[in-house]
N, C-alpha and C positions, 0 to 999 in steps of 0.2 A: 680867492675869497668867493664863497658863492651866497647870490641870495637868495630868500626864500621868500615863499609869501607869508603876508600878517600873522599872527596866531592870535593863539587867545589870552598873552601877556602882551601887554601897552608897552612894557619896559624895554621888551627885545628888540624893539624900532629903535632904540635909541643908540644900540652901541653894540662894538661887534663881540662875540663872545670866541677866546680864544680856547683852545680845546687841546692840550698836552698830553698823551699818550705815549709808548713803544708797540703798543699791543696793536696794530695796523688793522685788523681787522674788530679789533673792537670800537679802536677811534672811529673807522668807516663808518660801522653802524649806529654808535652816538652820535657822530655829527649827523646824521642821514634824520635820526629821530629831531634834535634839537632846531634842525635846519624843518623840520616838518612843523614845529611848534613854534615859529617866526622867528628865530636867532638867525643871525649871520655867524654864520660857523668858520673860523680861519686855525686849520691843524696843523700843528708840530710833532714831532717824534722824539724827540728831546729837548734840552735845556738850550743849546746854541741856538736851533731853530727857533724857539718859542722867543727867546729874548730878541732877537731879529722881526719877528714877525709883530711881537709886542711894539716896538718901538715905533713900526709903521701904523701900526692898526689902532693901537691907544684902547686898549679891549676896555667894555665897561666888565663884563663877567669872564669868569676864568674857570676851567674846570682842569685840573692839575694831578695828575697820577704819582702819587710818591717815590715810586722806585720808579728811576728811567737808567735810562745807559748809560747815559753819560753826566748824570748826577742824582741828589736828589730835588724833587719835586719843590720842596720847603722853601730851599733857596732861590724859588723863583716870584715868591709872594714879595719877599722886601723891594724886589724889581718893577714887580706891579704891581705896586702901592705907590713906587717911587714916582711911575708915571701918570697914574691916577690913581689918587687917594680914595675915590668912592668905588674903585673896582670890587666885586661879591665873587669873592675863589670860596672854589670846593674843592677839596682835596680826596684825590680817590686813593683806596692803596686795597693791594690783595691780603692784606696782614694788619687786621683792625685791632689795637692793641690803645689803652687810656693813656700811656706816654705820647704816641704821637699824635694820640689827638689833641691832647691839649699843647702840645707842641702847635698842632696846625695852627690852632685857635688864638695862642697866643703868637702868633704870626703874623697875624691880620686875616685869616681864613672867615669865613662864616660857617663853615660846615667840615663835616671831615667822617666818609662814608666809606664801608666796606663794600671791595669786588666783590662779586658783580653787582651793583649797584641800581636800582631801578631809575629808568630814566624819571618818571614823573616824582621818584624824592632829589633829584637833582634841580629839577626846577623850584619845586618847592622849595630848594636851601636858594637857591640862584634869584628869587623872587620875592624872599618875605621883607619885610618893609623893614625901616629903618627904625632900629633899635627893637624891634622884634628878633624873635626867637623861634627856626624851622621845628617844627612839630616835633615831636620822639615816633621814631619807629612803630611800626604797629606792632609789629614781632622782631623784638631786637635779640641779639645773639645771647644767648645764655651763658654764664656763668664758667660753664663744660666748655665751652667755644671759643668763648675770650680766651682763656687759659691756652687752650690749644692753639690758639692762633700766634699770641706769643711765644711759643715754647718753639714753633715752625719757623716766626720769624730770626730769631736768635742762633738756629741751627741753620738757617740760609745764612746771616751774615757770619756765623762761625762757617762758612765753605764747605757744611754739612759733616765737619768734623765733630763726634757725637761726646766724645772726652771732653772738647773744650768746651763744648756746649752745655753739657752734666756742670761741670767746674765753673762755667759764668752762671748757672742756674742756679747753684747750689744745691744737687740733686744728687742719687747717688746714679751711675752710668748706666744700669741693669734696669731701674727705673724707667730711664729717660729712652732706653732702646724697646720698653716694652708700649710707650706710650705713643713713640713716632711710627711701630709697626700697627699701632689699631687705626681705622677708620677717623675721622674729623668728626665730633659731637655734632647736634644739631643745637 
């Protein structure tokens, strides 16, 4: 666990913020930022670790990556709420799509942000007061984007089988392989 000095949230003195990734080097660099902005930053790489690490640490915030290795993300909010009910998770995922976000949300999430994710709206979700509601994006993903991001996600968890994936999309397959060969919308 390491500590940092003060920032300029009141609330990060209070409890340690637990920080769930696989991505190693991106967890490094958030923790590095958050631990710069007064959090006590204590990191896991997945679900075993994080629910261990949870248990000692009693995290008041939780910042939680949806896809890990050795589950998912989601299942680790009923844990930490189990141990503290006022805990503020964020949920990050590379695959920003309205089912799991309101999946998150109705989790007990307070927020639920796509990779790469800026640190200072992580704070903002991690920060806003009780019974408040973190801001909307300044430039949130378009229309083009969402879609595509879904259509990515469904094709990673079809194991990039483009048949199954046309056939759980409802799409025809000629479609679906001219849309996963173009670039990502903005």
């Amino acid at each position: 666990m390491a500590t940092a000095p003060a920032g300029d949230t009141p609330a990060t003195a209070q409890a340690p913020l637990l920080l769930v990734d696989d991505d190693q080097a991106f967890r490094q660099r958030l923790a590095t930022t958050l631990e710069r902005r007064g959090f006590v930053v204590v990191a896991a790489s997945g679900i075993a670790e994080a629910r261990r690490l949870a248990a000692q640490a009693k995290p008041g915030f939780a910042v939680v990556d949806m896809r890990l290795e050795d589950g998912n993300g989601l299942d680790l909010v009923a844990d930490l709420r189990a141990l503290r009910p006022d805990v503020k998770i964020v949920i990050l995922t590379g695959y920003g799509n309205l089912a799991t976000a309101v999946a998150a949300v109705k989790t007990g999430a307070v927020d639920y942000l796509a990779k790469p994710a800026d640190p200072d709206d992580i704070i903002k979700a991690l920060t806003v007061g009780a019974g408040e509601r973190p801001e909307p994006p300044a430039e949130p993903m378009s229309a083009d984007r969402v879609r595509w991001e879904h259509i990515q996600r469904v094709y990673e968890l079809c194991d990039r089988n483009v048949s199954e994936t046309a056939r759980r999309l409802k799409m025809h397959r000629r479609t679906l392989q001219r849309i996963l060969a173009k670039r990502s919308p903005r």
